[in-house]
Each structure stands twice: as structure tokens, then as C-alpha cells.
PDB file of N, H, CA, C and O in Angstrom:
ATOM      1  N   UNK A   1       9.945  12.293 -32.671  1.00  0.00           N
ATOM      2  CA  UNK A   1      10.043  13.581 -32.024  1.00  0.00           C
ATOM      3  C   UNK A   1      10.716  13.410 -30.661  1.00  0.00           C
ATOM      4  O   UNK A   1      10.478  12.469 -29.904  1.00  0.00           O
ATOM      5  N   UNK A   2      11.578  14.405 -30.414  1.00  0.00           N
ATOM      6  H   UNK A   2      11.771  15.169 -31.029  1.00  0.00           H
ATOM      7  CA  UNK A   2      12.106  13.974 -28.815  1.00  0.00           C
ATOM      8  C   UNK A   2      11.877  14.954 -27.718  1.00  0.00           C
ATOM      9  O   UNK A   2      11.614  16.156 -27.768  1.00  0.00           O
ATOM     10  N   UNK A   3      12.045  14.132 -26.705  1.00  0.00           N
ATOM     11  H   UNK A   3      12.259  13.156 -26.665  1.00  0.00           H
ATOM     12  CA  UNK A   3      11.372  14.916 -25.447  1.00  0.00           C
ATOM     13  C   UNK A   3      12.681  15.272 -24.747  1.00  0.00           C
ATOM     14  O   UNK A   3      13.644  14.677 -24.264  1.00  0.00           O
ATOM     15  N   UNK A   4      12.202  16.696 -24.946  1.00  0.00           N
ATOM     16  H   UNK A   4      11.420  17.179 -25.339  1.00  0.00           H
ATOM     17  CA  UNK A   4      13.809  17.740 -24.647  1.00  0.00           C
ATOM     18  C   UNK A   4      13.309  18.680 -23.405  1.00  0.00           C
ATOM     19  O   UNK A   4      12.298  19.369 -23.546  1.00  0.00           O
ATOM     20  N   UNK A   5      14.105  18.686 -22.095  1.00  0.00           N
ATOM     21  H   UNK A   5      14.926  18.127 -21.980  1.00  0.00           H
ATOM     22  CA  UNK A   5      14.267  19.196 -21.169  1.00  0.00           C
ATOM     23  C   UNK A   5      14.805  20.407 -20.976  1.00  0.00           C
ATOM     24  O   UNK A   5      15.953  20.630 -21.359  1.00  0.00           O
ATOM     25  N   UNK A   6      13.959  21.477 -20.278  1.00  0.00           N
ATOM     26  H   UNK A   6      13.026  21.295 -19.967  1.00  0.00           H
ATOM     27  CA  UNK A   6      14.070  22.863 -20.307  1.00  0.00           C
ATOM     28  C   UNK A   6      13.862  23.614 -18.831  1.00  0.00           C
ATOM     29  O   UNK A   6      13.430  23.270 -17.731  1.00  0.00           O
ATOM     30  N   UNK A   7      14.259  24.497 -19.256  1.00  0.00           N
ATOM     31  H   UNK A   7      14.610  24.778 -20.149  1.00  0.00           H
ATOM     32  CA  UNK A   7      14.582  25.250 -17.896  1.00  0.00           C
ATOM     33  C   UNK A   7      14.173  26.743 -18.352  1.00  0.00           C
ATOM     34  O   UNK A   7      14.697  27.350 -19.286  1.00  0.00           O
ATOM     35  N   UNK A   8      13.252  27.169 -17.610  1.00  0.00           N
ATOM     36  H   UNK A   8      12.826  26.675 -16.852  1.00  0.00           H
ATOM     37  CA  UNK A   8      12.786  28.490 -17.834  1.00  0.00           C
ATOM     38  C   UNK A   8      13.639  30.028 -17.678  1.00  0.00           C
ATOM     39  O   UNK A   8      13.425  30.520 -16.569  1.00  0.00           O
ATOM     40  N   UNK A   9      14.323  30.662 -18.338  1.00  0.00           N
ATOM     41  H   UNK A   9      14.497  30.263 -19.238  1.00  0.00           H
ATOM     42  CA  UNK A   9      14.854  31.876 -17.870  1.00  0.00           C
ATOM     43  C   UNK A   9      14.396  32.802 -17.425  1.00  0.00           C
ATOM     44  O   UNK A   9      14.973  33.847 -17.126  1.00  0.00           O
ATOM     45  N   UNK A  10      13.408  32.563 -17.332  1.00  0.00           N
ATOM     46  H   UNK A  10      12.940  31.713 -17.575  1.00  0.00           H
ATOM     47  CA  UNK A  10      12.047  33.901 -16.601  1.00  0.00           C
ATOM     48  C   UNK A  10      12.040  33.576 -15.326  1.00  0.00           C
ATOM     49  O   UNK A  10      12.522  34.315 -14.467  1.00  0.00           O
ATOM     50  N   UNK A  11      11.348  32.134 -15.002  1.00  0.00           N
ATOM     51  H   UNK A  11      10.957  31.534 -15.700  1.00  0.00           H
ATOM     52  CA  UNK A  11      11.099  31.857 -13.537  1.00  0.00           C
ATOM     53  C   UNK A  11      11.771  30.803 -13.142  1.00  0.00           C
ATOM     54  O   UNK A  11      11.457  30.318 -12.055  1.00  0.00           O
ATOM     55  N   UNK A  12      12.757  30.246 -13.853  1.00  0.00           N
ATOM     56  H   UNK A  12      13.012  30.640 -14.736  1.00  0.00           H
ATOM     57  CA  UNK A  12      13.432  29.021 -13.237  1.00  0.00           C
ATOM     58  C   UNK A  12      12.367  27.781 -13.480  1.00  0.00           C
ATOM     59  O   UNK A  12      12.593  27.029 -12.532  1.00  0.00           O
ATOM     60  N   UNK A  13      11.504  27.300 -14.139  1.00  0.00           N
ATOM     61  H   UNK A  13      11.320  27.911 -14.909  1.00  0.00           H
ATOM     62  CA  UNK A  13      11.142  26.555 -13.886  1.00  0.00           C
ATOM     63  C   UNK A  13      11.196  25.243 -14.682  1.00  0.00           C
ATOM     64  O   UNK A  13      10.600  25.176 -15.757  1.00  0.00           O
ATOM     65  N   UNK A  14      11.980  24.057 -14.136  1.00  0.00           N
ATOM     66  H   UNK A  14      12.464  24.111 -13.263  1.00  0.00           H
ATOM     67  CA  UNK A  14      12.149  23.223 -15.109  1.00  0.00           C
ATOM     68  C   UNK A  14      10.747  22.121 -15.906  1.00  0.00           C
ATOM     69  O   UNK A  14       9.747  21.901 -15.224  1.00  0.00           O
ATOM     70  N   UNK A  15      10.835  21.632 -17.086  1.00  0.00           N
ATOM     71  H   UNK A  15      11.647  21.810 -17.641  1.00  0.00           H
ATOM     72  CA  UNK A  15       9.946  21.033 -17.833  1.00  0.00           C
ATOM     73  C   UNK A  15      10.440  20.472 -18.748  1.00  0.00           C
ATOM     74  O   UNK A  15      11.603  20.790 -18.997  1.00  0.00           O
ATOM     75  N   UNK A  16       9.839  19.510 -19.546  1.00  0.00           N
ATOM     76  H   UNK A  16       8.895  19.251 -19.344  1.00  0.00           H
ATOM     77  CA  UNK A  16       9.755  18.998 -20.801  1.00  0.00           C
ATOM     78  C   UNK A  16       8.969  18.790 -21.529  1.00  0.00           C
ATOM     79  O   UNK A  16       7.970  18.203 -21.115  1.00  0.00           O
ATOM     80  N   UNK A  17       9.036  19.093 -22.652  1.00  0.00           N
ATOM     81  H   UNK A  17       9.848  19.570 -22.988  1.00  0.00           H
ATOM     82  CA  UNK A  17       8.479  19.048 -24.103  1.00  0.00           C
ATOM     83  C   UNK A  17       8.716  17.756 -25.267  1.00  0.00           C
ATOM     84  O   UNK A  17       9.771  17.145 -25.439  1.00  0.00           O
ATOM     85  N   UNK A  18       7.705  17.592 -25.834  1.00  0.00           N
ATOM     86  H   UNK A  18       6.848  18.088 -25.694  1.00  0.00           H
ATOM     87  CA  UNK A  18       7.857  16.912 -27.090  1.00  0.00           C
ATOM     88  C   UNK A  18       7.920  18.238 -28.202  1.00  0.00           C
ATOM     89  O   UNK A  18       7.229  19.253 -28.292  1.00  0.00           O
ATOM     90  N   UNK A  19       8.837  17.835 -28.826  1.00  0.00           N
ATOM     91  H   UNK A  19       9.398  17.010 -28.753  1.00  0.00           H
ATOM     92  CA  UNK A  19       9.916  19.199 -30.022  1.00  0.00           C
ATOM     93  C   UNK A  19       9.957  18.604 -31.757  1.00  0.00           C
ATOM     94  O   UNK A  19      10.649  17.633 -32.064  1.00  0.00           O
ATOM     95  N   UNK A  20       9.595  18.927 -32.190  1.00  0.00           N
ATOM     96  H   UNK A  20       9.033  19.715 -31.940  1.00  0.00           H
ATOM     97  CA  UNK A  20       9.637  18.475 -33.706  1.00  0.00           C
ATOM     98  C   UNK A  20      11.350  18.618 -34.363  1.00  0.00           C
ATOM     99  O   UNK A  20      11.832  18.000 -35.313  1.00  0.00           O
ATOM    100  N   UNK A  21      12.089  19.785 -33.364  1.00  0.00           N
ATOM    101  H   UNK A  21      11.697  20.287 -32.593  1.00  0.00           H
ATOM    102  CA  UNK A  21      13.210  20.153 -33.420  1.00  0.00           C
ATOM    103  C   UNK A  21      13.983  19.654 -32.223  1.00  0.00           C
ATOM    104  O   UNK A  21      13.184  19.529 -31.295  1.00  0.00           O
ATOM    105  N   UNK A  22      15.542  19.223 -31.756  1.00  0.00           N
ATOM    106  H   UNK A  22      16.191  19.324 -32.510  1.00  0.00           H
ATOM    107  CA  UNK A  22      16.004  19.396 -30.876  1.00  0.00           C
ATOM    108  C   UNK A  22      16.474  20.973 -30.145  1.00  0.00           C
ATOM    109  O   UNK A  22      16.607  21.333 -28.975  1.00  0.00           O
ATOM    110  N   UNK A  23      16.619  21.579 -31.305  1.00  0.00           N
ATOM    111  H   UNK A  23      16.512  21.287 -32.255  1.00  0.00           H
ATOM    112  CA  UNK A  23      16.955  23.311 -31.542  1.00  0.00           C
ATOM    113  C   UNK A  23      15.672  23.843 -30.881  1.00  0.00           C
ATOM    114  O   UNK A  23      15.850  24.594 -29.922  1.00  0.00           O
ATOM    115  N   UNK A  24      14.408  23.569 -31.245  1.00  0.00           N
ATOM    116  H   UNK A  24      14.264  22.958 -32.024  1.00  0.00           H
ATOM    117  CA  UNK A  24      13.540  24.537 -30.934  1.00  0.00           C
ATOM    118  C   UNK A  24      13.345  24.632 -29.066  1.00  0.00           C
ATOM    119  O   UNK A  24      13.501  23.881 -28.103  1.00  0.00           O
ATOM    120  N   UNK A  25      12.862  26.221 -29.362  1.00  0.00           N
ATOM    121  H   UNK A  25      12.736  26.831 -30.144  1.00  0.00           H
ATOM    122  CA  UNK A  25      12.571  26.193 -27.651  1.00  0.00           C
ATOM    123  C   UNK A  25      11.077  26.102 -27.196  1.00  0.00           C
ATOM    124  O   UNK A  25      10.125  26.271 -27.959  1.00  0.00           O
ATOM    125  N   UNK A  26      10.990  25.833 -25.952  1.00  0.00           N
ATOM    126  H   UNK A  26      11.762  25.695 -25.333  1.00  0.00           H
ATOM    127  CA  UNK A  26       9.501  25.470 -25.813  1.00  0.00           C
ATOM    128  C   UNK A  26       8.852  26.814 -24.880  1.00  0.00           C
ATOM    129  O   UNK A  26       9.651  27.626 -24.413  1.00  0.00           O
ATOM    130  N   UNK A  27       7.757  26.939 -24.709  1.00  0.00           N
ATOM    131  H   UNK A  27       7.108  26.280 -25.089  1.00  0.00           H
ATOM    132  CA  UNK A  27       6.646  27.674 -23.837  1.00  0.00           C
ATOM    133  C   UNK A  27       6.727  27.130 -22.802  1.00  0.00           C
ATOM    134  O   UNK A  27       6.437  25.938 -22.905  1.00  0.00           O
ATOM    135  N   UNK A  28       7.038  27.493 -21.632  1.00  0.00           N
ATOM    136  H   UNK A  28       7.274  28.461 -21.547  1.00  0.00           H
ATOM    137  CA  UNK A  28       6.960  27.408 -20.322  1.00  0.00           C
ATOM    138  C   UNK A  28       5.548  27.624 -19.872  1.00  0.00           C
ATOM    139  O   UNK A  28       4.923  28.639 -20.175  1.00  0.00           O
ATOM    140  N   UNK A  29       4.959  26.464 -19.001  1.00  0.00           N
ATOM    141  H   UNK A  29       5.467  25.639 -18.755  1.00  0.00           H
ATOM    142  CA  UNK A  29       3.766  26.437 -18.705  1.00  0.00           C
ATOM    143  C   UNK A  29       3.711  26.500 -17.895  1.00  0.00           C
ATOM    144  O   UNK A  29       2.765  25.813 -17.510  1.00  0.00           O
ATOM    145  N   UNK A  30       4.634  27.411 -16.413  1.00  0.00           N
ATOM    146  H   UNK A  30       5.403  27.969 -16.726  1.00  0.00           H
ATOM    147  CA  UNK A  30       4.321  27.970 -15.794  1.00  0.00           C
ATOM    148  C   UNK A  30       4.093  29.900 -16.092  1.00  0.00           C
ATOM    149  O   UNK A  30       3.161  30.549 -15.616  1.00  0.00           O
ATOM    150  N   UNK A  31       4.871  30.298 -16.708  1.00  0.00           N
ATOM    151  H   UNK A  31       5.628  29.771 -17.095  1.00  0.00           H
ATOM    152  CA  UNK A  31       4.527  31.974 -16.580  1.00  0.00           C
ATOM    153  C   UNK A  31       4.232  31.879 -18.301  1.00  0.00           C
ATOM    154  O   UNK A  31       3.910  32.933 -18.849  1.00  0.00           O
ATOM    155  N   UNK A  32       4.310  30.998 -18.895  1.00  0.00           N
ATOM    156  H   UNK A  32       4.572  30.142 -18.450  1.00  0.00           H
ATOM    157  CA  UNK A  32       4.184  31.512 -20.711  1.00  0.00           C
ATOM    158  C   UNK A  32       5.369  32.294 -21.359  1.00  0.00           C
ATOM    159  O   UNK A  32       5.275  33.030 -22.341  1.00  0.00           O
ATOM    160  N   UNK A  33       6.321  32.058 -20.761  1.00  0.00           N
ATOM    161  H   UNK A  33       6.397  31.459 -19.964  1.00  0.00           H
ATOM    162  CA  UNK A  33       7.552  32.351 -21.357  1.00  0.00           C
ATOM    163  C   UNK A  33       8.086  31.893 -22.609  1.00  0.00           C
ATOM    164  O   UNK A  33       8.067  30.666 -22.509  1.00  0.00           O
ATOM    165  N   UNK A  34       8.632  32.253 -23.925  1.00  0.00           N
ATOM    166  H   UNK A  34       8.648  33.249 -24.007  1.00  0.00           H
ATOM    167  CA  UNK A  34       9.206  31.662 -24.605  1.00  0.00           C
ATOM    168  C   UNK A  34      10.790  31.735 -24.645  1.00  0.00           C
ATOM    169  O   UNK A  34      11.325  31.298 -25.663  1.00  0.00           O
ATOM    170  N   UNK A  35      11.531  32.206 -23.713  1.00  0.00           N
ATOM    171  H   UNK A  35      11.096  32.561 -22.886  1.00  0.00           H
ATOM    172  CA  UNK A  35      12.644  32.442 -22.983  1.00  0.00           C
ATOM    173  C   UNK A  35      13.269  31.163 -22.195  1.00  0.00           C
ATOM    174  O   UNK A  35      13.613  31.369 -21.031  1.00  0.00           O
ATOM    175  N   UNK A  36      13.432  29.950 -22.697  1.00  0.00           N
ATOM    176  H   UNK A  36      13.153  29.782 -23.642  1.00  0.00           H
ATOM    177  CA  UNK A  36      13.958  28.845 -21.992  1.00  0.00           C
ATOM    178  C   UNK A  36      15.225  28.171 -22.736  1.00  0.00           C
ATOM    179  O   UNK A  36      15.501  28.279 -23.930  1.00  0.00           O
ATOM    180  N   UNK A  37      15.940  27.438 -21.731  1.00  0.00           N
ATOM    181  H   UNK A  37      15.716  27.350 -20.761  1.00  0.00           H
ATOM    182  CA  UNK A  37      17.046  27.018 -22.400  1.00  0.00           C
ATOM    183  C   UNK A  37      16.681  25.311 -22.324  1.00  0.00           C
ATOM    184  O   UNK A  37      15.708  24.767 -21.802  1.00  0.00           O
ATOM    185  N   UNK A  38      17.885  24.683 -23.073  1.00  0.00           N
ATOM    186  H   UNK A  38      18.675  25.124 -23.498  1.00  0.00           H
ATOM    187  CA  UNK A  38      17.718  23.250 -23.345  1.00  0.00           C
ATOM    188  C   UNK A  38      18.595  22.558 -21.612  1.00  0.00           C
ATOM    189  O   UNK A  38      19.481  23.263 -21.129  1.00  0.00           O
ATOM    190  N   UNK A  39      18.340  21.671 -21.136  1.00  0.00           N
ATOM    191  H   UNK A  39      17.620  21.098 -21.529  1.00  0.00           H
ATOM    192  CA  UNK A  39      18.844  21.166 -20.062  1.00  0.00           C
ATOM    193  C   UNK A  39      19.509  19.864 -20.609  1.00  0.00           C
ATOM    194  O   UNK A  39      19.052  18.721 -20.587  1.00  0.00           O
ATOM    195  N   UNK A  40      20.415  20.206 -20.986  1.00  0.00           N
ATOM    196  H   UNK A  40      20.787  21.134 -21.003  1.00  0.00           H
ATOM    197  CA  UNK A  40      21.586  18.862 -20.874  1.00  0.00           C
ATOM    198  C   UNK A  40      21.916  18.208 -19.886  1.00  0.00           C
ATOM    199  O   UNK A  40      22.342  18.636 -18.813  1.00  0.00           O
ATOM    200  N   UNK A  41      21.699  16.944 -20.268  1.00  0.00           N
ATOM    201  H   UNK A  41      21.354  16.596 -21.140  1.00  0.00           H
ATOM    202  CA  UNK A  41      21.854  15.786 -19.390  1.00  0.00           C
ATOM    203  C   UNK A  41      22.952  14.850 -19.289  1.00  0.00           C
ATOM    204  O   UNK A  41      23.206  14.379 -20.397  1.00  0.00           O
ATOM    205  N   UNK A  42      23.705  14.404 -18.358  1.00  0.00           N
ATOM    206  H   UNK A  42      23.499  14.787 -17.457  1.00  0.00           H
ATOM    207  CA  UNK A  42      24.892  13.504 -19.021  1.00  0.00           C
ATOM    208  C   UNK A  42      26.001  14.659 -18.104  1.00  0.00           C
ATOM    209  O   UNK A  42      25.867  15.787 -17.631  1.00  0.00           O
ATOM    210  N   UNK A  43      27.546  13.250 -18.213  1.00  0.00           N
ATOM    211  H   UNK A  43      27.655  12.333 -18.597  1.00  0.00           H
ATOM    212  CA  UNK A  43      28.395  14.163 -17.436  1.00  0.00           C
ATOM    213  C   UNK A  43      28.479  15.741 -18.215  1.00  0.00           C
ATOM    214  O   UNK A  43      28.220  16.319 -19.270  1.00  0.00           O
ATOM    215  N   UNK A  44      29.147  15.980 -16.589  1.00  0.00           N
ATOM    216  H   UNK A  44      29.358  15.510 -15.732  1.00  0.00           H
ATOM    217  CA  UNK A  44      29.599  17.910 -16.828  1.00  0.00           C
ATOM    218  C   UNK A  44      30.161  17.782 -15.690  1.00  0.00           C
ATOM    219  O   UNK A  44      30.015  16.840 -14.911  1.00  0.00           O
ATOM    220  N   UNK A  45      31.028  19.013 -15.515  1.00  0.00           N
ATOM    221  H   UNK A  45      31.147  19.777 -16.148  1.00  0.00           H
ATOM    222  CA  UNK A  45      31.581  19.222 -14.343  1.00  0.00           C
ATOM    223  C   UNK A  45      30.980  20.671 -13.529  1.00  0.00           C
ATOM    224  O   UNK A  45      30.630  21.784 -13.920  1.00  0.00           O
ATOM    225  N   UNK A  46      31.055  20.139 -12.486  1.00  0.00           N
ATOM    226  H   UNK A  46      31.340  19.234 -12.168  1.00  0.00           H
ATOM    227  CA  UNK A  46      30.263  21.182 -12.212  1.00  0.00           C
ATOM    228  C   UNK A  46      31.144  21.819 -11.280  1.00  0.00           C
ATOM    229  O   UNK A  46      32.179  21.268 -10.904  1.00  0.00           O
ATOM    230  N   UNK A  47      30.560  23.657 -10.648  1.00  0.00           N
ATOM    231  H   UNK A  47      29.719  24.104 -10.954  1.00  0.00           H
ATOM    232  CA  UNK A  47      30.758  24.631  -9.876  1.00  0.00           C
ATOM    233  C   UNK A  47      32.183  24.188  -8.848  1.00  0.00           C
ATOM    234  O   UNK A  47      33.076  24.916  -8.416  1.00  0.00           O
ATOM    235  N   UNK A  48      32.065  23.397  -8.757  1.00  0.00           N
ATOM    236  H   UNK A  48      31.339  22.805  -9.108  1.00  0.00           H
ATOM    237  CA  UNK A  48      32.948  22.641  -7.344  1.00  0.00           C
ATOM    238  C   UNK A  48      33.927  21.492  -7.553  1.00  0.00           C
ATOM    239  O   UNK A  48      34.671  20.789  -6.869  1.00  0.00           O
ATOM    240  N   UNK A  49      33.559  21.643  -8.861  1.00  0.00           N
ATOM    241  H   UNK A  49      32.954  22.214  -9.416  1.00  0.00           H
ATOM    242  CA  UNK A  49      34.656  20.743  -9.852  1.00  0.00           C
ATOM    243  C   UNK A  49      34.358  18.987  -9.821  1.00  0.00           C
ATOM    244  O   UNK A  49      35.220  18.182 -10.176  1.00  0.00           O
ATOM    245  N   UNK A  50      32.916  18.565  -9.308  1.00  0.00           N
ATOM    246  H   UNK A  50      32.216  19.219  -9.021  1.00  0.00           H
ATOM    247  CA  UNK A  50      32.483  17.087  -8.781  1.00  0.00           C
ATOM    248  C   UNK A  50      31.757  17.217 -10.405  1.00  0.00           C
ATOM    249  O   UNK A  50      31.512  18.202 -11.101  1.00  0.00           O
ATOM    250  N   UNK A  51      31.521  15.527 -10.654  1.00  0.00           N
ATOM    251  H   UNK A  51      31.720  14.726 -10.088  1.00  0.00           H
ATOM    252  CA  UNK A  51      31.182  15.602 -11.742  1.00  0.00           C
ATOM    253  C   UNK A  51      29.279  15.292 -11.654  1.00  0.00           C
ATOM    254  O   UNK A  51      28.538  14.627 -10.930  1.00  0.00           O
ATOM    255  N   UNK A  52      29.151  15.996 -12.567  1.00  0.00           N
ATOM    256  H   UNK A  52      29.753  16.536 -13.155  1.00  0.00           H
ATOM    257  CA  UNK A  52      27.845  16.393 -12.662  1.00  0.00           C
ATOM    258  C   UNK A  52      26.737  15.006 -12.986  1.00  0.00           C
ATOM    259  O   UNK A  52      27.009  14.260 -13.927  1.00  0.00           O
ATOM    260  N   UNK A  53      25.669  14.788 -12.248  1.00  0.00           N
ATOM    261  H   UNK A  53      25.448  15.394 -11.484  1.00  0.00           H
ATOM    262  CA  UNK A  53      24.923  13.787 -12.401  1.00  0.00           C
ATOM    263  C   UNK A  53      23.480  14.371 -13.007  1.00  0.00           C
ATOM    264  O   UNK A  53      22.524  13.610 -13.161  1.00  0.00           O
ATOM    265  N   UNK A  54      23.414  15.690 -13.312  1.00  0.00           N
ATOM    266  H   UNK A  54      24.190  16.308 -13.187  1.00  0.00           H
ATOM    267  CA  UNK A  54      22.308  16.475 -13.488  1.00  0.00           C
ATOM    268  C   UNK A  54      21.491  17.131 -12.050  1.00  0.00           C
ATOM    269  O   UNK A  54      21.054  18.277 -12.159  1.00  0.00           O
ATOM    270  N   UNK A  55      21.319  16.481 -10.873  1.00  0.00           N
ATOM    271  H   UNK A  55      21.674  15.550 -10.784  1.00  0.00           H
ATOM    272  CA  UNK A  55      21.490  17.047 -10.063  1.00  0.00           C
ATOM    273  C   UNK A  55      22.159  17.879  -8.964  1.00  0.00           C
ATOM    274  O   UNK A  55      22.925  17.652  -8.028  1.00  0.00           O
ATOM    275  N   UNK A  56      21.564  18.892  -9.463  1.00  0.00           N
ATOM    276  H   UNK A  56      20.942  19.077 -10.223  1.00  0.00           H
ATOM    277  CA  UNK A  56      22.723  19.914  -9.145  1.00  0.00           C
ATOM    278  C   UNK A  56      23.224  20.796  -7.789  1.00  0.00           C
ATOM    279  O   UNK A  56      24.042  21.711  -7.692  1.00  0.00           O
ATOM    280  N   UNK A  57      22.218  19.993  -6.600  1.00  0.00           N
ATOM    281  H   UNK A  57      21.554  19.249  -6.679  1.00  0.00           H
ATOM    282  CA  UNK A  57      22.362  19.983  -5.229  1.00  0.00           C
ATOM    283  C   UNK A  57      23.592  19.087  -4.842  1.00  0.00           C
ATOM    284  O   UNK A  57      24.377  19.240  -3.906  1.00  0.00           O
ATOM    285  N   UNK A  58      23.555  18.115  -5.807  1.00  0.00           N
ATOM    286  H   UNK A  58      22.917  17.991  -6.567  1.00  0.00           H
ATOM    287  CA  UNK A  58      24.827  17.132  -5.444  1.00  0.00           C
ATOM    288  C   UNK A  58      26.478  18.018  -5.947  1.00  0.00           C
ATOM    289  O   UNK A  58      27.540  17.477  -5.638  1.00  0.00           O
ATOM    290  N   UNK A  59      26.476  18.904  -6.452  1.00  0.00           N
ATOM    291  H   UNK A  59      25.613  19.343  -6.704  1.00  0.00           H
ATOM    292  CA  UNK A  59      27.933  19.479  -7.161  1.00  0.00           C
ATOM    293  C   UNK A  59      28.056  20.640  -7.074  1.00  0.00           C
ATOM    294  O   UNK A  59      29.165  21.103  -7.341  1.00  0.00           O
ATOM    295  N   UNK A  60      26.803  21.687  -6.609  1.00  0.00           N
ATOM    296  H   UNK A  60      25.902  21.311  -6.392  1.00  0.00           H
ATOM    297  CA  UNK A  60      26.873  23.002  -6.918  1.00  0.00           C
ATOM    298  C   UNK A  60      26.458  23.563  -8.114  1.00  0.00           C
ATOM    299  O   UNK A  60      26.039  24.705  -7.924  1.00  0.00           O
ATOM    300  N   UNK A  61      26.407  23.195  -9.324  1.00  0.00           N
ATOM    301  H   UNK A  61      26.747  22.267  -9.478  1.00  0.00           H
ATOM    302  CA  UNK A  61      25.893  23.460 -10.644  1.00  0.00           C
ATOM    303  C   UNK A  61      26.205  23.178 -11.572  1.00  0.00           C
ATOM    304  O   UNK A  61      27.361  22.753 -11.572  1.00  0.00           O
ATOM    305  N   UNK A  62      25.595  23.189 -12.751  1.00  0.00           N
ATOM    306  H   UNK A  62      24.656  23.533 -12.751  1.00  0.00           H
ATOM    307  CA  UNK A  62      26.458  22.744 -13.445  1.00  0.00           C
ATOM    308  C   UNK A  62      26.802  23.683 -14.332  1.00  0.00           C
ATOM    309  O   UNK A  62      26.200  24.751 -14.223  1.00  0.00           O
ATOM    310  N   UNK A  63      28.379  23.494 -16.004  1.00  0.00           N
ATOM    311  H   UNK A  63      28.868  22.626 -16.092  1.00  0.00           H
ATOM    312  CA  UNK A  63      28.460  24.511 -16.176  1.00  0.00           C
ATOM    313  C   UNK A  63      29.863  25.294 -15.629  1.00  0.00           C
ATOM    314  O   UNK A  63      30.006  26.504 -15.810  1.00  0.00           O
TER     315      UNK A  63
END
């Protein structure tokens, strides 16, 4: 099972889950949202055109 990183669309709040699916989305255990997206990890380029390390104070965003 893999532990897939999420980001809440309700309140922003990031987390991870163990997923029986990579597809499936998880419950946010801060507000109980089932409204979250998957957080990809690994290059990207981000907002400002620097390449993305997942932290996204370092580039502006990613995306």
C-alpha cells in the first residue's frame, strides 16, 4: 500500500495517507474533508520558472 501525500482543498492542509489505491483520495483530518488533491513530488517547474524541489517557498509554486 503506498503512502500518498495530500493537500486539502477546503483548508489547505497538507497530510499523508496509507491508500489501497494511488487514485484514491483521502479524508483530511483536519476539517473532514473528502475534497483533497494528490501532492506530487519530484521535479516541476514552478511559478517563477526555478525548478521545483517540492518546497514551494523556495520557487513560488508549483505547477
Amino acid at each position: 500500500m503506498p503512502l500518498i501525500d495530500y493537500k486539502c482543498s477546503n483548508c489547505g492542509n497538507q497530510f499523508f495517507e496509507i491508500v489501497s489505491s494511488p487514485d484514491e483520495k483521502a479524508k483530511c483530518p483536519e476539517c473532514g474533508s473528502e475534497d483533497s488533491e494528490r501532492i506530487y513530488k519530484g521535479k516541476f517547474y514552478g511559478k517563477n520558472g526555478g525548478n521545483c524541489t517540492g518546497n514551494c517557498a523556495s520557487c513560488g509554486g508549483c505547477h
